[in-house]
C-alpha positions as CSV (number, residue, x, y, z in Angstrom):
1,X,37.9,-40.3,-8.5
2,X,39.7,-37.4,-6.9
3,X,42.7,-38.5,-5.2
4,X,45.2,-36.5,-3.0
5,X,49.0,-35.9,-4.2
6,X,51.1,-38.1,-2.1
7,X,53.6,-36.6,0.8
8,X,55.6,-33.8,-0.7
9,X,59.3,-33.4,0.5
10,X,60.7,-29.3,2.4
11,X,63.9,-30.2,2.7
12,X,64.8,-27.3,0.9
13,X,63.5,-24.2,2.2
14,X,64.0,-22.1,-1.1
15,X,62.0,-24.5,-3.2
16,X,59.0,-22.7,-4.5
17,X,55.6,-24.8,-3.4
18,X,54.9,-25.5,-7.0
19,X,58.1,-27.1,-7.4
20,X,58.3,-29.6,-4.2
21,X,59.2,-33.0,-5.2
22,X,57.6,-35.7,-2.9
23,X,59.7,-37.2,-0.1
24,X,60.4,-40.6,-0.3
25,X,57.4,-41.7,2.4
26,X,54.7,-39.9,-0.4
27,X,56.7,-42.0,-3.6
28,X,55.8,-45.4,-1.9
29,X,52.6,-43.7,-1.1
30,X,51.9,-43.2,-4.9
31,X,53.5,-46.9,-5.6
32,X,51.3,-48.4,-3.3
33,X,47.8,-46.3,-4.1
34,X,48.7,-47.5,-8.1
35,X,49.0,-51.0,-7.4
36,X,45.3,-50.4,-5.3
37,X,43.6,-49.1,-8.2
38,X,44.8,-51.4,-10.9
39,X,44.2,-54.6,-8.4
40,X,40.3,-52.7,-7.5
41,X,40.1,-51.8,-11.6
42,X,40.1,-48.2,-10.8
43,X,41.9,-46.8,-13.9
44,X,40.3,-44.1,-15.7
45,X,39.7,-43.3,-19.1
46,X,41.3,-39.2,-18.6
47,X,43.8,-38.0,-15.5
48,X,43.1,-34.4,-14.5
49,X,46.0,-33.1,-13.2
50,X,47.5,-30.1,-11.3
51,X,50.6,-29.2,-12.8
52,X,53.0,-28.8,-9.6
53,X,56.1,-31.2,-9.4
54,X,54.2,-32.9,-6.5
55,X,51.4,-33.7,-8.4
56,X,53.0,-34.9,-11.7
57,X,55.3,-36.9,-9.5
58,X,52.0,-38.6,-7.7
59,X,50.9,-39.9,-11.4
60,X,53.9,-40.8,-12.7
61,X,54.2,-43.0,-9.5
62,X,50.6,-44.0,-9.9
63,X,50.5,-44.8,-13.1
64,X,53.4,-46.7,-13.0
65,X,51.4,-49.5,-11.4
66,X,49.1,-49.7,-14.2
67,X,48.9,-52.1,-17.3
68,X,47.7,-49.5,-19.8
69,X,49.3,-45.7,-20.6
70,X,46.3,-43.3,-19.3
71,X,46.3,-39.8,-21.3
72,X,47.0,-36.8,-18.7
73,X,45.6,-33.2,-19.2
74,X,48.0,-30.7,-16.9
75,X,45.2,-28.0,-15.9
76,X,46.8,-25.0,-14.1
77,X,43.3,-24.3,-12.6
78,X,43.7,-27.5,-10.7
79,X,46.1,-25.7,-8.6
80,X,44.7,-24.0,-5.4
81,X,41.6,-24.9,-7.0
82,X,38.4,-24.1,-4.8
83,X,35.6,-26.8,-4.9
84,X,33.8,-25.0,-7.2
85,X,37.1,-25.0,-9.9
86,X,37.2,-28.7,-9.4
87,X,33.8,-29.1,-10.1
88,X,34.3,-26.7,-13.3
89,X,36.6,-28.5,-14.7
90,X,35.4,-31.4,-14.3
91,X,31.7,-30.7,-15.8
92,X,34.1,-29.6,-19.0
93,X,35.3,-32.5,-19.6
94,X,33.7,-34.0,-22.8
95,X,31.9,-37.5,-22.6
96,X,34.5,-39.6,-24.5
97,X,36.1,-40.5,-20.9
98,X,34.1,-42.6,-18.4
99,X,35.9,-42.4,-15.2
100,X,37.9,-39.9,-14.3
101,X,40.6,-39.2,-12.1
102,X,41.3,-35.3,-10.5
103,X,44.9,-35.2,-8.8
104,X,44.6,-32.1,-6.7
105,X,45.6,-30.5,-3.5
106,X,43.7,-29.7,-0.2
107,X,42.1,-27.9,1.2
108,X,40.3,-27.6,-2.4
109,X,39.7,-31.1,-3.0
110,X,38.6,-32.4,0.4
111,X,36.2,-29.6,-0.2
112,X,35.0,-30.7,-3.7
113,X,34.5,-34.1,-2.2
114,X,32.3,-33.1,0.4
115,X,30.1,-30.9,-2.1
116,X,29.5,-33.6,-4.7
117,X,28.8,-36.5,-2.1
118,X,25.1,-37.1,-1.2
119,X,25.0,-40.6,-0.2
120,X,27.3,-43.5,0.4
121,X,28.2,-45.0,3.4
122,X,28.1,-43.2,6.6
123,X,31.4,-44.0,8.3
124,X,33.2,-43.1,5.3
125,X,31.6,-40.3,4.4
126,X,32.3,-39.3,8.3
127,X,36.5,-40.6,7.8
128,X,36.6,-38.7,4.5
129,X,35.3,-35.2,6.2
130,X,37.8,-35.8,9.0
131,X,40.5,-36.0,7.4
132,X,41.7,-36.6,3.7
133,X,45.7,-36.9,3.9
134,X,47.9,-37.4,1.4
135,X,47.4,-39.5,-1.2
136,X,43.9,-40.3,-0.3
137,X,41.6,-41.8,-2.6
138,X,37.5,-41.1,-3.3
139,X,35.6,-42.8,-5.4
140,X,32.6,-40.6,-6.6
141,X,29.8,-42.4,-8.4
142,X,27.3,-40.3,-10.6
143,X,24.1,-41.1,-11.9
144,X,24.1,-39.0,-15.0
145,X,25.5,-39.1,-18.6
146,X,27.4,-36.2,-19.1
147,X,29.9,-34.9,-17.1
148,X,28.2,-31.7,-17.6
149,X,25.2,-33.3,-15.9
150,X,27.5,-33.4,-12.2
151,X,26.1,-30.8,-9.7
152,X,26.7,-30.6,-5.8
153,X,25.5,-33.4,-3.7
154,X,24.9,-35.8,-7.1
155,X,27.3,-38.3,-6.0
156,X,27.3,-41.5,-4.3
157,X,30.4,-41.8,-2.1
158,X,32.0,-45.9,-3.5
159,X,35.1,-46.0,-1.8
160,X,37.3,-43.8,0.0
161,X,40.5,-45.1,1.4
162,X,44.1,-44.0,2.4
163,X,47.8,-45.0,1.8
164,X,47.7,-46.3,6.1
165,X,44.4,-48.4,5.0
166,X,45.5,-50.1,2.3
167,X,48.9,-50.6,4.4
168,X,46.9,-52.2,6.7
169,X,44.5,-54.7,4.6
170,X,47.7,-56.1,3.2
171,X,49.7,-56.6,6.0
C-alpha cells in the first residue's frame, strides 16, 4: 500500500519542509483514510515511513483509527525518495510482514506507483496517473513471495482511492 501524507500546513514561512505539521484539513484527511482502512481490513503487518513531521503526523492520525498497534520503521530514504528508492526499500524488507504500507511524498511515490502497476482496472489506473493528492491511497497486489521478488510493472493495481472519494461514498 503506498499512501500519500495528508495536507501539510505553511503557515509559517520559516518552518523548514521537513518540519511542516499538517493543517487541520490533511488531520481529518488522515482520520478519515484510518477509519477506511480498518473498515476495508487494510492494516499492515510493517509501516514504512518517511520521517518528516508531516508524515509521522499522517500515521499517528491513521493509525489512530485502527484496533491493533502497527510497528513503524522511520526510513530517511523515504524522503524525496525517487521510484526506484521506494522500490529499494521496499524489496529489503524481510518476509515476516505481509502487507505493507509506504507513507511517502510526491512526486516520488506517484512515480513508484505507476512503475510497479501492470494491471488492475483501467479507470483507476487512469485517476491514479492523473493525479495522486494528498493522502491518497494505492493498493498494490503482488504475485510473488518475497518482497525481494517485487520488480517494475509486477503489480496488480486493488484499489486506489482519495480522502474526496471516500467523503463522498459516505455521505
Amino acid at each position: 500500500m503506498l499512501l500519500r501524507h495528508a495536507k501539510s500546513s505553511w503557515a509559517s514561512s520559516g518552518t523548514q519542509d521537513a518540519a511542516r505539521p499538517l493543517s487541520e484539513r490533511g488531520e481529518a484527511a488522515a482520520r478519515l483514510m484510518g477509519g477506511y482502512m480498518a473498515r476495508h481490513s487494510l492494516i499492515p503487518d510493517r509501516v514504512l515511513c518517511s520521517p518528516t513531521r508531516r508524515t509521522r503526523d499522517t500515521w499517528a492520525r491513521i493509525s489512530a483509527q485502527w484496533p491493533a498497534n502497527v510497528d513503524a520503521v522511520f526510513d530517511q530514504r523515504l524522503y524525496e525518495a525517487t521510484p526506484q528508492t521506494i522500490l529499494s526499500v521496499i524489496r529489503s524488507q524481510d518476509d515476516a510482514a505481509r502487507a505493507l504500507l509506504v507513507i511517502g511524498h510526491n512526486p516520488g511515490l506517484q512515480e513508484a506507483a505507476e512503475l510497479l502497476i501492470a494491471a488492475g482496472d483501467v479507470e483507476l489506473r487512469e485517476r491514479l496517473r492523473e493525479k495522486f493528492p494528498t493522502a491518497a491511497l494505492a493498493v498494490i497486489d503482488f504475485a510473488v513471495d518475497k518482497w525481494k521478488g517485487i520488480h517494475e510493472r509486477s503489480g496488480r493495481l486493488d484499489r486506489y482511492t482519495t480522502p474526496r472519494a471516500v467523503a463522498a461514498a459516505t455521505n
